[in-house]
DSSP file (Angstrom, degrees, kcal/mol; ACC not computed):
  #  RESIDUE AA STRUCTURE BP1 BP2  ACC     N-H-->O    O-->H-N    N-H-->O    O-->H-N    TCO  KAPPA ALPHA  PHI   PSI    X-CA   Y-CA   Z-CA
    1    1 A X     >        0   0    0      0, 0.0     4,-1.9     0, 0.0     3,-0.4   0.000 360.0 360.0 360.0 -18.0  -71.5   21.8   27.4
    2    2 A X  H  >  +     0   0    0      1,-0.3     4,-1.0     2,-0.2     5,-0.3   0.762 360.0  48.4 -85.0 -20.2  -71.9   20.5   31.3
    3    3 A X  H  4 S+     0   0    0      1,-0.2     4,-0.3     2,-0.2    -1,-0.3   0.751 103.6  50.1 -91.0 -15.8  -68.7   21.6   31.7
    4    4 A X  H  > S+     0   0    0     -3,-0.4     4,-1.9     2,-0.2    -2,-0.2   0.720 110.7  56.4-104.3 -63.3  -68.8   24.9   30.4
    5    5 A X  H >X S+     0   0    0     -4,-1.9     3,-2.3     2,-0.2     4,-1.0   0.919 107.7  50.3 -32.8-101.0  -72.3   25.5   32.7
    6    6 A X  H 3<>S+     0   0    0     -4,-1.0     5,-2.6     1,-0.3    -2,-0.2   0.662 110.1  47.0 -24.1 -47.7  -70.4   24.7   35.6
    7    7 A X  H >45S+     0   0    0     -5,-0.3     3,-0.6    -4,-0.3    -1,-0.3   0.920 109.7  57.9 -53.6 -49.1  -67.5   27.2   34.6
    8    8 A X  H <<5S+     0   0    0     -3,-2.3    -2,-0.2    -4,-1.9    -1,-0.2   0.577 107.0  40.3 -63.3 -31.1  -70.0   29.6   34.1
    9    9 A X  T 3<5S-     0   0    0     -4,-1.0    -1,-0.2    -3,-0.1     3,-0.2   0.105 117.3 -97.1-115.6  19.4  -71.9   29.8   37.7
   10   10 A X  T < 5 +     0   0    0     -3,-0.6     2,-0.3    -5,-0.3    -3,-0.2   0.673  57.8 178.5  98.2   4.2  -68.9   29.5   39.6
   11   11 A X      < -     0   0    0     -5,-2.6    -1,-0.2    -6,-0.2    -2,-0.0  -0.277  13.7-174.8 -61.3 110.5  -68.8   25.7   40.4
   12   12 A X        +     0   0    0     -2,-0.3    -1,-0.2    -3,-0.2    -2,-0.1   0.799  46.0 112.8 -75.8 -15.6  -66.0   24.8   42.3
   13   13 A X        -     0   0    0      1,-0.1     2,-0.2    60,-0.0    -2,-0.0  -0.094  67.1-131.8 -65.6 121.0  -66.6   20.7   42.3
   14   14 A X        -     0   0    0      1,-0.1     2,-0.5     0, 0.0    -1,-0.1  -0.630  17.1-104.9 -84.7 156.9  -63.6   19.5   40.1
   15   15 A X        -     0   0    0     -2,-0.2    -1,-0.1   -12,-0.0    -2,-0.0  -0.815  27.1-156.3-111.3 102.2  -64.0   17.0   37.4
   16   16 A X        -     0   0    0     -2,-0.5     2,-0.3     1,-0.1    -1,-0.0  -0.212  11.2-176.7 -74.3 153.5  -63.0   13.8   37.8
   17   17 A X        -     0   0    0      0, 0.0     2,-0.3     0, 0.0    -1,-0.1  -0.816  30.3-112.5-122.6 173.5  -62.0   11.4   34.8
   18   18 A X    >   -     0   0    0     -2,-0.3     3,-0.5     1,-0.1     0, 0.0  -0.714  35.0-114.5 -95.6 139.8  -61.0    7.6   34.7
   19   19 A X  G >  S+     0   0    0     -2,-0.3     3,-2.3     1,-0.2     4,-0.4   0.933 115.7  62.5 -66.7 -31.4  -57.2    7.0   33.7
   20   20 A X  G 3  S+     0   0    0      1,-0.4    21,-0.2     2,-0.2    -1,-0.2   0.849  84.2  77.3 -48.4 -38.3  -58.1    5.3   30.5
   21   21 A X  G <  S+     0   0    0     -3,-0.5    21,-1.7     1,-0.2    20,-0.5   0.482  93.1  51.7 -52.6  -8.9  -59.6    8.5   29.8
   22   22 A X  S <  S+     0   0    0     -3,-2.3    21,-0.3    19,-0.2    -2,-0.2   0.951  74.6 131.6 -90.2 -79.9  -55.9    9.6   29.0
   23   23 A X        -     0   0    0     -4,-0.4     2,-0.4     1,-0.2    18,-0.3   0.508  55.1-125.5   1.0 146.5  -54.9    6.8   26.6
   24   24 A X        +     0   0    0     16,-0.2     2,-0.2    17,-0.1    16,-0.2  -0.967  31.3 178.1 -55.2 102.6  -53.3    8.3   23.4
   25   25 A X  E     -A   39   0A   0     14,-3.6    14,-0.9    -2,-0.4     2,-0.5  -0.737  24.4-127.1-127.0 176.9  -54.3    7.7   20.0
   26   26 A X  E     -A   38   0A   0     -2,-0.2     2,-1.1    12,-0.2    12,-0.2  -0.985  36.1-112.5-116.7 130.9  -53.7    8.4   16.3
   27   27 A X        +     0   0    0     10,-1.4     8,-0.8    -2,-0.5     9,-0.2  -0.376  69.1 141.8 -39.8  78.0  -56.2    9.6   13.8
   28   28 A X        +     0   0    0     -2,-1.1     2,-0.3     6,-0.2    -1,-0.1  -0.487  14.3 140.7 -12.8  18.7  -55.7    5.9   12.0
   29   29 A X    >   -     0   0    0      4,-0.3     3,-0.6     1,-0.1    -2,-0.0  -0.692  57.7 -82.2-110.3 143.6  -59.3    5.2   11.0
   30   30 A X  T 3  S+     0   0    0     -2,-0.3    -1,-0.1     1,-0.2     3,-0.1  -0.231 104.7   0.1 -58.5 126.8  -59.7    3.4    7.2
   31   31 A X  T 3  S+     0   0    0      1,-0.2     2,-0.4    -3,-0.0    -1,-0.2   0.474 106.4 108.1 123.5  25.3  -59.6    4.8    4.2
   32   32 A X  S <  S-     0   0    0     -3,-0.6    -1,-0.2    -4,-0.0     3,-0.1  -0.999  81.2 -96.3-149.3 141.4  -59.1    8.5    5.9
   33   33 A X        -     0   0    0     -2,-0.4     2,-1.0     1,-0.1    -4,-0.3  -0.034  39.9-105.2 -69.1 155.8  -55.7   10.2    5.6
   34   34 A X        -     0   0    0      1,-0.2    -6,-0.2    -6,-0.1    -1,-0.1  -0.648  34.1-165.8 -80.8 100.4  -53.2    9.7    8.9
   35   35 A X        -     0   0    0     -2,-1.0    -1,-0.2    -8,-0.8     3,-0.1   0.934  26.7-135.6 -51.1 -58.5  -53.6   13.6   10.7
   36   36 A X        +     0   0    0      1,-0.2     2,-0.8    -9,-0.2    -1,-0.1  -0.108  63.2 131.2  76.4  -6.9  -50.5   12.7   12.8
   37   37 A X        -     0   0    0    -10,-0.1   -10,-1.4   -11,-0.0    -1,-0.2  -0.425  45.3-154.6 -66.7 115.9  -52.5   14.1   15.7
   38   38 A X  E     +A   26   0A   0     -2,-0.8     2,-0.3   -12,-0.2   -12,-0.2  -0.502  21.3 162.8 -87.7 178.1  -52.9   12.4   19.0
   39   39 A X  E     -A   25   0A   0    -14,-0.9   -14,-3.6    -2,-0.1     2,-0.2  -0.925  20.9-156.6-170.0 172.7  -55.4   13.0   20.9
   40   40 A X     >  -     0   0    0     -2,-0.3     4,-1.7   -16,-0.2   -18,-0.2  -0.867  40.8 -98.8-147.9-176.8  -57.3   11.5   23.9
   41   41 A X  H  > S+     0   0    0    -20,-0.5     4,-0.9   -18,-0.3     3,-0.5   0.985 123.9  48.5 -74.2 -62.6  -60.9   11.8   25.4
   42   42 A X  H  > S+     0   0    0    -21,-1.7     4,-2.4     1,-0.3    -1,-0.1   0.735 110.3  48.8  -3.2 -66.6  -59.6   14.3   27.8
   43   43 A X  H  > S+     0   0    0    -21,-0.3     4,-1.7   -22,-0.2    -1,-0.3   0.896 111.8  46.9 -44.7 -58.6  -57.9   16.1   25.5
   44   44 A X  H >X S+     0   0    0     -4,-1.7     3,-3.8    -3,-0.5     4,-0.6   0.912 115.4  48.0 -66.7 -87.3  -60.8   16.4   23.1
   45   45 A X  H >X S+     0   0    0     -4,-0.9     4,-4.0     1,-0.3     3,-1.4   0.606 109.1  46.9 -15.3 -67.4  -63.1   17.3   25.8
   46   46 A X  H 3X S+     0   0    0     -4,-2.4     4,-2.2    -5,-0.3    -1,-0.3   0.851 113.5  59.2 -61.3 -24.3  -61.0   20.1   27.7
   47   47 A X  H <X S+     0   0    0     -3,-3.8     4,-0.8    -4,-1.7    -1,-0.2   0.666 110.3  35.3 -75.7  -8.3  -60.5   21.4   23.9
   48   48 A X  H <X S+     0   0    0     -3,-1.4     4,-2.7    -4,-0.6     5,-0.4   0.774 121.4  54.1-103.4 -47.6  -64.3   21.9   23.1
   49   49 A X  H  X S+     0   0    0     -4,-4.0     4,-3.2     1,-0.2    -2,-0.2   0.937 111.8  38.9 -47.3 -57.8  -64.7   23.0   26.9
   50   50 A X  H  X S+     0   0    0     -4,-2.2     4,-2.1     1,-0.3    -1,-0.2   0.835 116.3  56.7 -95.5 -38.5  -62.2   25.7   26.9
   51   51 A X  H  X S+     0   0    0     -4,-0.8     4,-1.7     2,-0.2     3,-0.3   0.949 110.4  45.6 -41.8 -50.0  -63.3   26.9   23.0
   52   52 A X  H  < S+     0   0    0     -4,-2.7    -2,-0.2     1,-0.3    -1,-0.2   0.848 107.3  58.4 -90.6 -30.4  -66.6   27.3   24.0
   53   53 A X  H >X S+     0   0    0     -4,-3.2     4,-1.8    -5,-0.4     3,-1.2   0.909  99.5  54.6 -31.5 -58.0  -65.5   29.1   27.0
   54   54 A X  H 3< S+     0   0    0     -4,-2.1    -2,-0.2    -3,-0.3    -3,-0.2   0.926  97.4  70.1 -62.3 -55.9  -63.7   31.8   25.2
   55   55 A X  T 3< S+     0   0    0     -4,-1.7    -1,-0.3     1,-0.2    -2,-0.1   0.463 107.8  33.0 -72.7  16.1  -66.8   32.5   23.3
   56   56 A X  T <4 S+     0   0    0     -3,-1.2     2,-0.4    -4,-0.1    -2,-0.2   0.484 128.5   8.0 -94.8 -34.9  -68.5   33.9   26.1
   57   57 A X     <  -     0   0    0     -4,-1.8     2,-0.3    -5,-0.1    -1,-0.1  -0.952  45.6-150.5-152.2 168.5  -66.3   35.3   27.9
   58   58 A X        +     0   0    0     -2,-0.4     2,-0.2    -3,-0.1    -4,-0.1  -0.103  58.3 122.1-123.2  69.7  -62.4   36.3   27.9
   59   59 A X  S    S-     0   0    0     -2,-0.3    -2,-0.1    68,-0.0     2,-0.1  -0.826  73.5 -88.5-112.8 170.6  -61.7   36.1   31.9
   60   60 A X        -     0   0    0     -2,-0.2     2,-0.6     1,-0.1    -2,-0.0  -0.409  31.3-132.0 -79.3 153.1  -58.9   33.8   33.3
   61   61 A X        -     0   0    0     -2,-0.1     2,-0.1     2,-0.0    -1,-0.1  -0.858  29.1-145.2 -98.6 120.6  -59.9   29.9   34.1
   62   62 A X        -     0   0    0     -2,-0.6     2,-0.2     1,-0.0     0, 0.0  -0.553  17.6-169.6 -75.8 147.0  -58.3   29.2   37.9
   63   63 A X        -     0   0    0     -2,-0.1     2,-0.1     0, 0.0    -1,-0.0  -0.771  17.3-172.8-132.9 102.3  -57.0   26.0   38.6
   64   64 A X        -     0   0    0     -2,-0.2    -2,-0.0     2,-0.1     0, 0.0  -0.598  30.1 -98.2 -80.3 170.8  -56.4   26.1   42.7
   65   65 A X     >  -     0   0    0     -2,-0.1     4,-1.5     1,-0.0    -1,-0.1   0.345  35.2-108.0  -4.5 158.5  -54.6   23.3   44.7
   66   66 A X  H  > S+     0   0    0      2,-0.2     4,-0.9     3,-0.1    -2,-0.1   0.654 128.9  56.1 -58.1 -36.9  -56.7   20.9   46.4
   67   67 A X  H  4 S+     0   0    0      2,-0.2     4,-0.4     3,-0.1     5,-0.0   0.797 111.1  39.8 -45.8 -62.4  -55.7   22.5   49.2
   68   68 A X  H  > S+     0   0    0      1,-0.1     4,-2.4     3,-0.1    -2,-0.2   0.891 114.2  61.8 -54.6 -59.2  -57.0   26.1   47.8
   69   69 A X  H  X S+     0   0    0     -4,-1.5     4,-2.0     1,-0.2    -2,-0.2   0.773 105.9  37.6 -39.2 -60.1  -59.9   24.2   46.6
   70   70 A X  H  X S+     0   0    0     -4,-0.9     4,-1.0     2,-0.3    -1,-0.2   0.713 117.7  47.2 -61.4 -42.9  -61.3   22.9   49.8
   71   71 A X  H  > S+     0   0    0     -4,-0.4     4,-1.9     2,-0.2    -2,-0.2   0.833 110.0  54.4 -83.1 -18.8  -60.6   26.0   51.9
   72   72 A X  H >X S+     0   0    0     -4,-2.4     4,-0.9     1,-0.2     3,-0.6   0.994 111.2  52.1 -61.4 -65.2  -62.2   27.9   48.9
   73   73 A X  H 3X S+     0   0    0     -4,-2.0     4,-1.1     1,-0.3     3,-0.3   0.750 115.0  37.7 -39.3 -46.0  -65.3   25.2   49.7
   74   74 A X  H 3X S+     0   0    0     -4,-1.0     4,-0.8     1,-0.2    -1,-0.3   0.845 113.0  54.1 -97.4 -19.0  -65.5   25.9   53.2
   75   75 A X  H << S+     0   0    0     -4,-1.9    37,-0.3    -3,-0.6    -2,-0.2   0.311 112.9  44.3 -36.1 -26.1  -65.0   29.7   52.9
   76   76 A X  H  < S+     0   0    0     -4,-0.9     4,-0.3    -3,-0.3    -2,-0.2   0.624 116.2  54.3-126.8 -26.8  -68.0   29.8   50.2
   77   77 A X  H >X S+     0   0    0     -4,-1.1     4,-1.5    -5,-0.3     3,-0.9   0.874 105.3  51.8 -65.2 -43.1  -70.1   27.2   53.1
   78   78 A X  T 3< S+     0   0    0     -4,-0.8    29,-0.2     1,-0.3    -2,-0.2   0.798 108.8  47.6 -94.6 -26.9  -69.6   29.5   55.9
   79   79 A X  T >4 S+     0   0    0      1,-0.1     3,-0.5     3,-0.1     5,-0.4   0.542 109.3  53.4 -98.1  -2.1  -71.1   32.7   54.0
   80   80 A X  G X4 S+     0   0    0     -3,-0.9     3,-0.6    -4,-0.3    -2,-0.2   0.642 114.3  44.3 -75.6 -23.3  -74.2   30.8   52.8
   81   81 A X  G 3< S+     0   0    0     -4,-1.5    26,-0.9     1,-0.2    -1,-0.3  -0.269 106.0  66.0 -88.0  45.3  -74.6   29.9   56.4
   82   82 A X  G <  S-     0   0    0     -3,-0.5    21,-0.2    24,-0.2    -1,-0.2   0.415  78.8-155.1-113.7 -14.8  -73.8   33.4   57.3
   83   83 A X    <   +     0   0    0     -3,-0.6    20,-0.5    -4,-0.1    -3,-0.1   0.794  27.5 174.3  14.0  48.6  -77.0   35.5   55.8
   84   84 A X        -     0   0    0     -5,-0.4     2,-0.3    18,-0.1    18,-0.2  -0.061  11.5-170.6 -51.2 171.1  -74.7   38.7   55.6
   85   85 A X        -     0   0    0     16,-0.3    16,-1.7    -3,-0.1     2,-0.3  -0.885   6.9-176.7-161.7 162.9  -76.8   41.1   54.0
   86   86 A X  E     -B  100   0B   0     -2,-0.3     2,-0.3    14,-0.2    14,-0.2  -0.837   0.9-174.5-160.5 139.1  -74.7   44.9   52.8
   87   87 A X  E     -B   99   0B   0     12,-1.7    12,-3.5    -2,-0.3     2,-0.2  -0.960  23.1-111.1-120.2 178.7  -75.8   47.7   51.3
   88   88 A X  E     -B   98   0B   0     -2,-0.3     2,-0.5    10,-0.2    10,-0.2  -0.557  24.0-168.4 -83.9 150.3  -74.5   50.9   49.9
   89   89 A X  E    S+B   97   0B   0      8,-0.7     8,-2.3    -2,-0.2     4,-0.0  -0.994  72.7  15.9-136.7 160.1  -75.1   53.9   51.4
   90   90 A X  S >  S-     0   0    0     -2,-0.5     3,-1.0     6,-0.2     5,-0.4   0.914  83.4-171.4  46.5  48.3  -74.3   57.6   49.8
   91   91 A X  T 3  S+     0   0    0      1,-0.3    -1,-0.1    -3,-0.2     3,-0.1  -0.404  70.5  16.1 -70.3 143.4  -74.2   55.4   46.5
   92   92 A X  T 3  S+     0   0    0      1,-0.4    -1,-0.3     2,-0.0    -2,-0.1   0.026 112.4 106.8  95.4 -18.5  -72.7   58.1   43.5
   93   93 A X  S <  S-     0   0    0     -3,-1.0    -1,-0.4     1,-0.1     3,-0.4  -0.156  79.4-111.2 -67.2 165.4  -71.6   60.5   46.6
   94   94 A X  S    S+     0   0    0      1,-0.4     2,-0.2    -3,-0.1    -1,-0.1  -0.015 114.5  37.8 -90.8  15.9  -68.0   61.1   47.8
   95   95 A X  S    S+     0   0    0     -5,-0.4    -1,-0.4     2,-0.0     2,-0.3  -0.385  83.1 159.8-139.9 106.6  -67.8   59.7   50.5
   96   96 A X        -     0   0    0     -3,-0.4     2,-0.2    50,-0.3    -6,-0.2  -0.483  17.9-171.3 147.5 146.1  -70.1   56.5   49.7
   97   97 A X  E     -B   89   0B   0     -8,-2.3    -8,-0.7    -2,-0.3     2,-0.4  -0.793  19.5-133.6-139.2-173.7  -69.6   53.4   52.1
   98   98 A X  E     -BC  88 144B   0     46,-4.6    46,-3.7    -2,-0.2     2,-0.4  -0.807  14.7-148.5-167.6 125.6  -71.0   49.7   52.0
   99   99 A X  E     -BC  87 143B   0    -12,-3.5   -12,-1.7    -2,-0.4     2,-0.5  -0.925  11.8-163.4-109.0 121.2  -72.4   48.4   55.3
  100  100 A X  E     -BC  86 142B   0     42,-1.9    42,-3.3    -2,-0.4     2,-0.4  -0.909  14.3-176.6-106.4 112.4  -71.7   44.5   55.6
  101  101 A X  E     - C   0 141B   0    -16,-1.7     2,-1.0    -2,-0.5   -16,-0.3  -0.944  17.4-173.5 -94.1 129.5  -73.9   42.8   58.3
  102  102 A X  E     - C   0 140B   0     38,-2.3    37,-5.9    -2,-0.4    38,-0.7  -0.809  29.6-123.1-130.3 117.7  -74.0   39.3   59.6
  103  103 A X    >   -     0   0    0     -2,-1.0     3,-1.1   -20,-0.5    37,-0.2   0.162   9.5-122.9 -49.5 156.9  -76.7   38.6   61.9
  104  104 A X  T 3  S+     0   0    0      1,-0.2    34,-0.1    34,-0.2    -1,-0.1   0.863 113.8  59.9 -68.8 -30.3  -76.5   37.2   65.4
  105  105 A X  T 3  S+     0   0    0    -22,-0.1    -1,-0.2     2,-0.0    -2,-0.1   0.275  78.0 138.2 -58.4  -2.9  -78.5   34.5   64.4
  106  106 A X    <   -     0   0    0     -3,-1.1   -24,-0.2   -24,-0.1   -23,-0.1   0.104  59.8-125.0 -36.4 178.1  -76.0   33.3   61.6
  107  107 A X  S    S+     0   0    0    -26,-0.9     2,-0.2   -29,-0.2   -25,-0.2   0.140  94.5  44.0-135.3  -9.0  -75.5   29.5   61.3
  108  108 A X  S    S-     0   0    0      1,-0.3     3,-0.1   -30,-0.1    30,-0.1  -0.785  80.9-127.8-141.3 169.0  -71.9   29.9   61.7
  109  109 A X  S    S+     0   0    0     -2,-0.2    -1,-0.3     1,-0.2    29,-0.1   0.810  87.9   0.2 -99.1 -82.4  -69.8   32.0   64.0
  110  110 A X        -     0   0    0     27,-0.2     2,-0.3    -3,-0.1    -1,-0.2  -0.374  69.2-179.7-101.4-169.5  -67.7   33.6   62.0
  111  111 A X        -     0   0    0     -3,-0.1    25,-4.3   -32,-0.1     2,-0.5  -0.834  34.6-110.3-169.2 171.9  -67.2   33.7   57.6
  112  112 A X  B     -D  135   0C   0     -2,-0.3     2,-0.5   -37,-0.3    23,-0.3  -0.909  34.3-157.0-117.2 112.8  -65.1   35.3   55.0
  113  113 A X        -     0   0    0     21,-3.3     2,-0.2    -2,-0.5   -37,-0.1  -0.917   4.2-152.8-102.3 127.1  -67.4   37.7   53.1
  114  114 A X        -     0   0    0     -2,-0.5     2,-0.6    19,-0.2    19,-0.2  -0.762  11.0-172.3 -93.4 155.2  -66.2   38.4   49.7
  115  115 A X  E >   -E  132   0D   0     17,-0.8    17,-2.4    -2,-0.2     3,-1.8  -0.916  13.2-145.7-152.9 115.0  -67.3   41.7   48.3
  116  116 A X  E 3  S+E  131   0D   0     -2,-0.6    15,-0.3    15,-0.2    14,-0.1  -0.699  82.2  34.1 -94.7 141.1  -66.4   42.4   44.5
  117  117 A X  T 3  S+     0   0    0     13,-2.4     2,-1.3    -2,-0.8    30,-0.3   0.075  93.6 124.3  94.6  -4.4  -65.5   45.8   43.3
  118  118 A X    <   -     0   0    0     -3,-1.8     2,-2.1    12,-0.4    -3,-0.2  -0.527  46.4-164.9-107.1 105.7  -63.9   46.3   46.5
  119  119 A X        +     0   0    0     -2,-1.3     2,-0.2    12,-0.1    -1,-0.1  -0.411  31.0 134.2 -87.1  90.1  -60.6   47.2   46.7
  120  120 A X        -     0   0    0     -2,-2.1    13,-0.2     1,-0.1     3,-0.1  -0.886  64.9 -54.6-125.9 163.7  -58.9   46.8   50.3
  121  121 A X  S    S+     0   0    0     -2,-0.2    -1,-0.1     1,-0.2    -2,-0.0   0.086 123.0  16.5 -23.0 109.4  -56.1   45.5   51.8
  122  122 A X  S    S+     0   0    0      1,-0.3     2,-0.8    10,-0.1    11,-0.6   0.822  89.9 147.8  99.8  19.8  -55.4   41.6   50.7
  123  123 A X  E     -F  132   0D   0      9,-0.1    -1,-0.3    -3,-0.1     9,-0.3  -0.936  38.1-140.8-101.3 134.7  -57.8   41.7   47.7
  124  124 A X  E     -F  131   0D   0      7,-1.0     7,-1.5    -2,-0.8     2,-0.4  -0.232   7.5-133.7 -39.1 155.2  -57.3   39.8   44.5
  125  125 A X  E     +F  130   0D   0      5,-0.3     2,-0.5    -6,-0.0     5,-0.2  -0.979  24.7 173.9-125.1 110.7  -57.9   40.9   41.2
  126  126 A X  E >  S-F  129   0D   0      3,-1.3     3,-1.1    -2,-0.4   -67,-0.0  -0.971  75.7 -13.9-131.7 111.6  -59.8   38.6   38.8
  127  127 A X  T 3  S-     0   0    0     -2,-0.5    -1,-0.2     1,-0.3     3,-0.1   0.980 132.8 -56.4  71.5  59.6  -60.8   39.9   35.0
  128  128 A X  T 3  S+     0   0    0     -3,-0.2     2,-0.4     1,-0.2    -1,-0.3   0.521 110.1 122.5  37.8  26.8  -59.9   43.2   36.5
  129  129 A X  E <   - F   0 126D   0     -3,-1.1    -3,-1.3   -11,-0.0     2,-0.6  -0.858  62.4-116.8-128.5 124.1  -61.8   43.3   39.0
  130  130 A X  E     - F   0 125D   0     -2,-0.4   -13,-2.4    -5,-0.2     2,-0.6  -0.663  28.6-178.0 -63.4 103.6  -61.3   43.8   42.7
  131  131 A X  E     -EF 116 124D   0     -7,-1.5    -7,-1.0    -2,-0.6     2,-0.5  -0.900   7.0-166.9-153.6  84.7  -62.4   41.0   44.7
  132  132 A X  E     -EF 115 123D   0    -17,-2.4   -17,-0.8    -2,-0.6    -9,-0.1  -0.765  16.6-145.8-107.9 152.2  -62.0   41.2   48.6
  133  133 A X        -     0   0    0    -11,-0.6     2,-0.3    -2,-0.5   -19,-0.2  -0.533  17.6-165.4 -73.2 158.3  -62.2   38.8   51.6
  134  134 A X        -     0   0    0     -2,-0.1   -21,-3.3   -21,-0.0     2,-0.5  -0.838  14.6-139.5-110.2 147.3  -63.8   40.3   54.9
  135  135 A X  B     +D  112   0C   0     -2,-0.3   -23,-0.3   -23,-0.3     2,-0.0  -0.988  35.5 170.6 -87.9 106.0  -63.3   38.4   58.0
  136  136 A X        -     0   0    0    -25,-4.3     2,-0.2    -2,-0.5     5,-0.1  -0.075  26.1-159.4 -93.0-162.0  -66.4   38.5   59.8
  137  137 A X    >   -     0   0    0    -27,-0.1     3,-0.7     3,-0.1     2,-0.3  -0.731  47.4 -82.5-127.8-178.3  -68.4   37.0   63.2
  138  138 A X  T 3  S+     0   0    0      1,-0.2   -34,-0.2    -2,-0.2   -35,-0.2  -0.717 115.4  33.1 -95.5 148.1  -71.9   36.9   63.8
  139  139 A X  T 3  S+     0   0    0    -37,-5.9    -1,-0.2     1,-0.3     2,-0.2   0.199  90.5 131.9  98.5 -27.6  -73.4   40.3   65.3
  140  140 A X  E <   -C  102   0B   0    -38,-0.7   -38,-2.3    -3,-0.7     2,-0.4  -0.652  43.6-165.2 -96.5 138.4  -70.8   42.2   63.4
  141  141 A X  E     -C  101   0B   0    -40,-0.2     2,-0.4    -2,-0.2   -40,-0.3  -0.891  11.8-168.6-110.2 135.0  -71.7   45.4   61.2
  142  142 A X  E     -C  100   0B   0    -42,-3.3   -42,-1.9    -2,-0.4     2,-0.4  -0.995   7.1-178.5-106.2 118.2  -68.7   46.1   58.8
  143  143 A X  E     +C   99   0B   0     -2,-0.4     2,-0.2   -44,-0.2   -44,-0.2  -0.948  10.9 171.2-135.5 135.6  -68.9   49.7   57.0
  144  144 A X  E     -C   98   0B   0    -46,-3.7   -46,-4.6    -2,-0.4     2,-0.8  -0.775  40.4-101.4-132.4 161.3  -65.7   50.1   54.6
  145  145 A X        -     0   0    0    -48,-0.3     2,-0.3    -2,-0.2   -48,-0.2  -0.762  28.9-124.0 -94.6 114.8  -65.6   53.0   52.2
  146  146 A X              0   0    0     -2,-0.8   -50,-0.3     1,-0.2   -28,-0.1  -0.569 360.0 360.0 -70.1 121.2  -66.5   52.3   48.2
  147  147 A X              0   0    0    -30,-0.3    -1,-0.2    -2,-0.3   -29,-0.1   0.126 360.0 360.0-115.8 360.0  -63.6   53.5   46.3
C-alpha cells in the first residue's frame, strides 16, 4: 500500500530492495499441491503494487533512468524554490492566456516550470494530457496562449 501512496502523489524517490529480495522459489509448502509458480518477494510485491494501481487509475507507470531521475529531482527542487505563481486570464474567451511569474526574490535563479494542459513546443504527453516545461529566471513574467 506504501508503494501505491507514493505512486499516487508523484514521489519520485525509487525503491530500493536487498538482493536476497530476488531469490526464487517454488510454491513447495506441505501437504499443499506444487503451483509450479516461482515467485520472489519482489515479484509478489510489484504484483499487488501494480494491481492496486490499476484500480485507481489507468495512466502509464514511468520508469526514468537514473540519469532522468535525478535531473527530474532537481528540475522539481528548483520550482519549489522558485514561488512561480500563474494565472489565467480571459479564461473561456478566445484568446485566453496564462501568465507564469517567478519572482525576483526566488530562491533559485532560474527553474523549469511545468504547466499541465499546456500544449507548446517540447511538451510531453502523459494519460493524454499535455504537459510542458518552461524555462524560466527570476524576475520573469511568461504569458503563453491557452489552447
Amino acid at each position: 500500500s506504501s508503494f501505491v501512496s507514493n505512486m499516487l502523489i508523484g514521489d519520485m524517490d525509487p525503491e530500493m530492495f536487498h538482493q536476497p529480495d530476488l531469490h526464487f522459489s517454488v510454491n513447495t509448502a506441505p501437504g499443499m499441491p506444487t503451483t509450479g509458480q516461482t515467485s520472489s518477494l519482489l515479484t509478489d510485491t510489484y504484483d499487488q503494487t501494480f494491481s492496486q494501481y490499476k484500480q485507481v487509475y489507468n495512466l502509464p507507470v514511468l520508469s526514468p533512468t537514473l540519469d532522468q531521475l535525478g535531473q527530474a529531482m532537481q528540475n522539481r527542487n528548483a520550482f519549489n524554490l522558485s514561488n512561480v505563481t500563474a494565472s489565467i486570464v480571459g479564461a473561456g474567451g478566445p484568446n485566453a492566456t496564462i501568465s507564469v511569474t517567478m519572482p525576483s526574490s526566488a530562491s533559485v535563479p532560474t527553474a523549469i516550470i511545468p504547466i499541465t494542459g499546456l500544449n507548446s513546443t517540447g511538451a510531453e504527453v502523459y494519460g493524454g494530457q499535455y504537459v510542458s516545461h518552461i524555462s524560466m529566471r527570476a524576475g520573469q513574467t511568461i504569458t503563453l496562449p491557452v489552447q
